[in-house]
N, C-alpha and C positions, 0 to 999 in steps of 0.2 A: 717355482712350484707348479708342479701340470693341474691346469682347471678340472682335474675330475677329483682335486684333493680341498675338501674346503675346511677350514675349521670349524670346531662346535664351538660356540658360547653357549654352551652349557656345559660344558668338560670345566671341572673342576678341575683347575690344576696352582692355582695361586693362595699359598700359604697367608696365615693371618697379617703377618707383618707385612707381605709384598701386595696384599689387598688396600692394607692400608696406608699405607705408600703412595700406590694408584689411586685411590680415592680422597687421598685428602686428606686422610683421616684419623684416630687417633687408634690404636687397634683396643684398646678399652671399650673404643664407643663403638666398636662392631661388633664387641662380642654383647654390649650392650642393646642392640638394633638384634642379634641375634637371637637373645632373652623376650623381648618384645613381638619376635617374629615379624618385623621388617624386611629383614634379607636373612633367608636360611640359609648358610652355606650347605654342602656336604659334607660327610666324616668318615675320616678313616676309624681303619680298628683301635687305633691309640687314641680314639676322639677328638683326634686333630683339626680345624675347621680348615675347609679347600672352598676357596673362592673361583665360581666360571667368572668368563667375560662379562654374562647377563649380569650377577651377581655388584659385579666394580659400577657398572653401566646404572644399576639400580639404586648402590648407594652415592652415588652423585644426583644423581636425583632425587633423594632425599634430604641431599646437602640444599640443593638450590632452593625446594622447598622450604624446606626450615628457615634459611638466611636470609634468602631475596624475599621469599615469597612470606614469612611468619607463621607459617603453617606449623602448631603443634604435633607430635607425636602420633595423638589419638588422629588426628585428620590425618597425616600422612600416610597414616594406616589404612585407613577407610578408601581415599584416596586411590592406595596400590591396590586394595582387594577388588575395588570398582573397575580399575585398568585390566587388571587380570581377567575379571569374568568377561568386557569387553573384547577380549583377546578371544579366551575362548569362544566366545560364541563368532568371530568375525570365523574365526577357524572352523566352526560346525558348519557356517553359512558358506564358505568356501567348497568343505565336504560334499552338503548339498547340491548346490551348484554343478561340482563336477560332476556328479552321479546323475542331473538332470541332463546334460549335453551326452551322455553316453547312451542316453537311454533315444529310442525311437518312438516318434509322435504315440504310434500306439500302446509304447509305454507309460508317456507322460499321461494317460485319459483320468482322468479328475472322478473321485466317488464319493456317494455319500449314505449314511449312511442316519436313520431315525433311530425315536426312542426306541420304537421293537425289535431293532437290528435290521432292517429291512435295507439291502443297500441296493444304490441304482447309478448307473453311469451317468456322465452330468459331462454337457458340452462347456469350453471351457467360456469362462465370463458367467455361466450359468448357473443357478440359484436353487436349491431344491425346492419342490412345490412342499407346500402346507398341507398336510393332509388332517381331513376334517376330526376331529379328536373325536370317540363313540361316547353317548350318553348312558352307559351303564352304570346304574347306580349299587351299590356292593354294602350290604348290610351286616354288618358283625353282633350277636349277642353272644356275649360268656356265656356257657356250660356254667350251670351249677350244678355243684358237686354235695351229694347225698349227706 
């Protein structure tokens, strides 16, 4: 196969039974895990459940938890929804990253900005000054009304 063809593990292409197969598994207990929202397959229009690669990959690790490790349900859960937002965010930090190497020093210049919106360029390592808060003191009485 030529290296400009890679596969997705996310391409849903592994029907319930051959999921469960791959994983171990019983295919009751993924559409169980599915119910739960452990591992969402995709569906077709006949509501057929299509398992990707990530998918098999997910619920093996789910297995090991539970088995080796005794991990309940409810923490496995918790567990993947923690990995997942890890992911994401390693993924926004990646985003960023490459948008700072793109950009040129007088791109990167640091600002900041006070309570009054006041903003000022700031060298980097550099801290904005404090500026002195005003001693205005602001007196409210109600209106009475006739």
């Amino acid at each position: 196969m030529p290296s400009s063809h890679r596969l997705d593990d996310r391409a849903p292409v592994f029907v319930i039974s051959v999921a469960a197969e791959l994983s171990g598994m019983h295919p009751q207990t993924l559409r169980q895990y599915d119910r739960l929202g452990l591992v969402i397959p995709q569906r077709t229009r006949g509501r057929g459940r299509r398992y990707s690669t990530r998918d098999i990959t997910r619920l093996q690790e789910i297995q090991t938890l539970s088995q080796e490790q005794g991990i309940n349900l409810a923490g496995i859960k918790r567990i993947l929804e923690l990995q997942d937002e890890v992911t994401a965010l390693e993924d926004q930090l990646d985003t960023v990253r490459e948008s700072l190497e793109r950009m040129t020093p007088a791109q990167r210049r640091v600002f900041s900005a006070d309570r009054d919106g006041e903003i000022s360029a700031l060298r980097r390592g550099e801290r904005p000054r404090r500026r002195s808060t005003g001693s205005a003191v602001v007196v409210w009485r109600p209106t009475r009304r006739p």
